[in-house]
C-alpha positions in Angstrom: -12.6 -15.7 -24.7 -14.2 -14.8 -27.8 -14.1 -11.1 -29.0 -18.2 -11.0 -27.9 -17.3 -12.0 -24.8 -14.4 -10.1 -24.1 -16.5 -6.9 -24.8 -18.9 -8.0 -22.6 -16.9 -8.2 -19.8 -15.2 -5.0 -20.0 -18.5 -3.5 -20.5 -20.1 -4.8 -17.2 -17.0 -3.6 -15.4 -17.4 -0.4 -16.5 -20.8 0.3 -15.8 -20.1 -1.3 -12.7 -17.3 0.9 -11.4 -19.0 4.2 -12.8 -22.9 2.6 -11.0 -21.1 1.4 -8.3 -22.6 -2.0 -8.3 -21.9 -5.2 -8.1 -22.1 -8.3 -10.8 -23.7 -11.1 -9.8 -23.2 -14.6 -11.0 -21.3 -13.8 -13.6 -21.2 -16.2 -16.6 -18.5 -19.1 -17.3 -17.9 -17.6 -20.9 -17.4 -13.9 -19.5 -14.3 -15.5 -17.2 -10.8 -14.8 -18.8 -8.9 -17.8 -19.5 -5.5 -16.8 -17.9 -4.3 -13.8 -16.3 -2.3 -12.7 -18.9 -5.9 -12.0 -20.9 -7.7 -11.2 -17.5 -4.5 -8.2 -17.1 -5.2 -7.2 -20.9 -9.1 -6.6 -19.7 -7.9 -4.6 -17.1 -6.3 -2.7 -18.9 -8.8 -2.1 -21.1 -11.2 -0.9 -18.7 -8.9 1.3 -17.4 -8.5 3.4 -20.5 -12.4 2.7 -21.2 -12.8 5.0 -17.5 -10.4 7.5 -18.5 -9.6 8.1 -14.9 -6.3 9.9 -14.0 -3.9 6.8 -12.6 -2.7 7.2 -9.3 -0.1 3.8 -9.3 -1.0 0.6 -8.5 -1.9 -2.2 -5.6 -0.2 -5.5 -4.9 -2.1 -8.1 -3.4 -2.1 -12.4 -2.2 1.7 -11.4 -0.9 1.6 -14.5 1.5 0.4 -18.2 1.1 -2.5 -17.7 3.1 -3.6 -14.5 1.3 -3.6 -16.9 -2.1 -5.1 -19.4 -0.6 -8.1 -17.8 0.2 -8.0 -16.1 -3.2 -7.2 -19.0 -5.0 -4.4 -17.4 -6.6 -1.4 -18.9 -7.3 1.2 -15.8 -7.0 0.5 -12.4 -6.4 -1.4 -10.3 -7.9 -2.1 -6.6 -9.4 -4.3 -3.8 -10.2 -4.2 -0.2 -11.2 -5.3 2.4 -9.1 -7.2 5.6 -9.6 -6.3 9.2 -8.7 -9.6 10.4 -7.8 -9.8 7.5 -4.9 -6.6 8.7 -3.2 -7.7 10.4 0.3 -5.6 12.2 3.0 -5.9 10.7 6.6 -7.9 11.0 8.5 -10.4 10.5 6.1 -14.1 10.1 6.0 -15.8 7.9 3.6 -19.4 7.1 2.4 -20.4 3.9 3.4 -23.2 3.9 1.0 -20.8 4.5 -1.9 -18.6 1.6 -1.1 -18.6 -2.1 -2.3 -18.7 -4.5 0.5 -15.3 -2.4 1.6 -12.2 -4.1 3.2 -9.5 -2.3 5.4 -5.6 -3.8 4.8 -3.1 -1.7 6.4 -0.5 -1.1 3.4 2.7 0.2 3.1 2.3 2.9 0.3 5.5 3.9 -2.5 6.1 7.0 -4.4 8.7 6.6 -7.3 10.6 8.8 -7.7 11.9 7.4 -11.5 10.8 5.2 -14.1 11.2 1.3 -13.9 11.2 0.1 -17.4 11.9 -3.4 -19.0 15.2 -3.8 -19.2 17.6 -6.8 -19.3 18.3 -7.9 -16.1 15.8 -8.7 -13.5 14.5 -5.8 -10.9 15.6 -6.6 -7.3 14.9 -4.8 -4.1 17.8 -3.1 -3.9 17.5 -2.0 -7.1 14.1 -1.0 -7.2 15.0 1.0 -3.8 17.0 3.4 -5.6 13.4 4.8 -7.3 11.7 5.0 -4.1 11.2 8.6 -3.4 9.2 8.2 0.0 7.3 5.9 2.2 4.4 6.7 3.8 1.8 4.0 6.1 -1.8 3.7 4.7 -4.6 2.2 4.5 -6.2 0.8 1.1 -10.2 0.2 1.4 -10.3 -2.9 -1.2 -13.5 -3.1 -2.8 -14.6 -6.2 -5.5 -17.1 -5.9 -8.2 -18.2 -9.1 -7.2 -20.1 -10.1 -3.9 -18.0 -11.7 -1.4 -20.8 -14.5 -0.9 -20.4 -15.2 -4.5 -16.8 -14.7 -6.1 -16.1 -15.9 -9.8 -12.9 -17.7 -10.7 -9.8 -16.1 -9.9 -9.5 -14.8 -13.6 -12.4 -12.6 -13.1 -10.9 -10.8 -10.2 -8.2 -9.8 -11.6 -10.2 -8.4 -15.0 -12.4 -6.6 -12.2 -8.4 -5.1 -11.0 -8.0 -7.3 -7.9 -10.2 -5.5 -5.8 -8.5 -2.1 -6.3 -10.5 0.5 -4.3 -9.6 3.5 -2.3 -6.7 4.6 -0.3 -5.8 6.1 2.8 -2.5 8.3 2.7 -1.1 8.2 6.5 2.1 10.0 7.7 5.9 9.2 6.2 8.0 6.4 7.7 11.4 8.1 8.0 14.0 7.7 5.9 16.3 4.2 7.3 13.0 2.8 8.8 13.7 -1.1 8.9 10.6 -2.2 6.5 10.9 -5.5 6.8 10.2 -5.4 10.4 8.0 -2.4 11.1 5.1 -3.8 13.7 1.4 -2.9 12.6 -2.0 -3.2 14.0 -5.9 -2.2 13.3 -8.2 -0.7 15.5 -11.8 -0.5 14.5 -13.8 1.9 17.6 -10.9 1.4 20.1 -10.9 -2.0 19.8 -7.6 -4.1 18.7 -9.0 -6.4 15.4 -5.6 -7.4 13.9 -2.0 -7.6 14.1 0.9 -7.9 11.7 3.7 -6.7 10.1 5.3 -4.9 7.0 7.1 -8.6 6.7 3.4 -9.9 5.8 4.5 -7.3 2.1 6.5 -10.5 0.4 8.9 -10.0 3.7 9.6 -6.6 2.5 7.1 -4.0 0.9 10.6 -3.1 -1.4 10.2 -6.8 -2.6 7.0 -6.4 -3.5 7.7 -3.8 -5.2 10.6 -5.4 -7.3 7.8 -8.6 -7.9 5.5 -5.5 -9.2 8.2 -3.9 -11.8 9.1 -7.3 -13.0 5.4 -8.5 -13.6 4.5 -5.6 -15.2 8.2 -5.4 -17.6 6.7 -8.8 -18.9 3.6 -7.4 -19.8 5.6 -4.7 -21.8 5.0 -2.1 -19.7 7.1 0.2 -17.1 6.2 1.9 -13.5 6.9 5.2 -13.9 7.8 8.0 -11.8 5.1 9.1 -8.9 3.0 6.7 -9.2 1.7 5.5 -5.9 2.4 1.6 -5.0 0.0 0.3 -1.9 2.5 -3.0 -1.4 0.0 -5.6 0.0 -1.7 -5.8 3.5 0.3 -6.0 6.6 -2.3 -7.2 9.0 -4.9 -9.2 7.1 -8.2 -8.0 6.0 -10.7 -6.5 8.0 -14.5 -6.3 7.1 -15.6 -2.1 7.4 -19.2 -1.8 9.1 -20.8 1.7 8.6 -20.2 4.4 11.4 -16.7 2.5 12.4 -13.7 4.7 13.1 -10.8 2.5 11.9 -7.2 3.4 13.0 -4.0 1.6 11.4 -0.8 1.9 13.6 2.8 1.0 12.1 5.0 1.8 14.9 3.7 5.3 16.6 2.4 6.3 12.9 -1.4 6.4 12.8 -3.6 6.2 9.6 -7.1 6.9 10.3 -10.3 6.5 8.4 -14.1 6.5 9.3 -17.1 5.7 7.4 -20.6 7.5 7.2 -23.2 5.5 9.2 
């Protein structure tokens, strides 16, 4: 991208994020040309917001996640502090982007992660988790779904990073990797899954997280929030719905204003 239209990127997401609006048909020369320059524009919208950070999302943690992304790996975004909600929670539909419910097992770090020398693994990056709580992230794009620009652009736009749902700790010596988990929308059953659907493990996810960012230069640090990737697919939000995610007997609610 050329400084011009770098600028003008991270000026549309801005206004978009603070207008809440989307960008339609965005132009070929406003798409970053790999994700290391589409992270960098993140980042720089980010600190163009100034809002307080709350952590970060995972996303595309299985094959058929990236496939209908068209990524080719996971992916990342930051998330914000003012978005974070208790459950239950009741949001605006009005306010929301074409909003998406993914069922998410959510992190609190209890240390840093930095860059270091040898490669984070799960059990490493265990010893920094200071709880685990279920939740529910309500993904929201920039762009419309009908009409999505190349993956690059998504993850400029921070991969969809909405708002998020805190729900109820898992305990302490909770299998993660196995943990069953369902979504309700009105009393009806709309998906099922698993915490395995989090890279087999939301603690692996996490690890894929510390290691991406490390090569980017840059550390997790301590509570920060880390929503791990969605557990039972992604579920469309319609406005009045009363949405209920269930991992185990924990229950994550959320409803949104007709």
């Amino acid at each position: 991208m050329t400084p011009a239209s770098r600028e003008a990127l991270i000026e549309a997401l801005v206004a978009a994020r603070r207008d809440t609006a989307l960008i339609h048909d965005l132009p070929p020369a406003l798409v970053p040309a790999t994700p290391e320059e589409a992270y960098a524009i993140q980042d720089a919208v980010s600190a163009r917001l100034g809002w307080p950070t709350l952590g970060w999302k995972i996303a595309a943690t299985t094959a058929e996640t990236q496939a209908r992304l068209r990524m080719t790996e996971p992916i990342m975004g930051r998330s914000f502090a003012p978005f974070l909600h208790p459950s239950p929670a009741t949001l605006p539909y009005a306010a929301l982007l074409e909003p998406i419910i993914e069922p998410e097992v959510f992190l609190r770090l209890g240390r840093d992660l930095p860059p270091r020398g040898a490669p984070w693994t799960r059990e490493t990056v265990a010893e920094a988790v200071a709880a685990v709580h279920a939740g529910i992230e309500v993904a929201e794009c920039r762009f419309p779904a009908s009409n999505l620009p190349p993956p690059n652009a998504i993850l400029a736009d921070g991969c969809a990073n909405g708002r998020y749902v805190l729900g109820p700790e898992i305990p302490r010596g909770a299998d993660l990797a196995t943990l069953p988990v369902s979504v309700e929308a009105d009393g009806a059953l709309r998906r099922r899954g698993s915490t395995a659907e989090a890279m087999g493990d939301p603690l692996n996810a996490l690890a894929w997280l510390a290691n991406r960012r490390n090569a980017l230069g840059d550390a997790l640090r301590a509570g920060q929030w880390i929503s791990t990737g969605t557990c039972a697919g992604m579920l469309p939000a319609r406005p009045g719905a009363h949405v209920v995610a269930r991992f185990g007997d924990l229950a994550v609610e959320v409803a949104f204003d007709a």
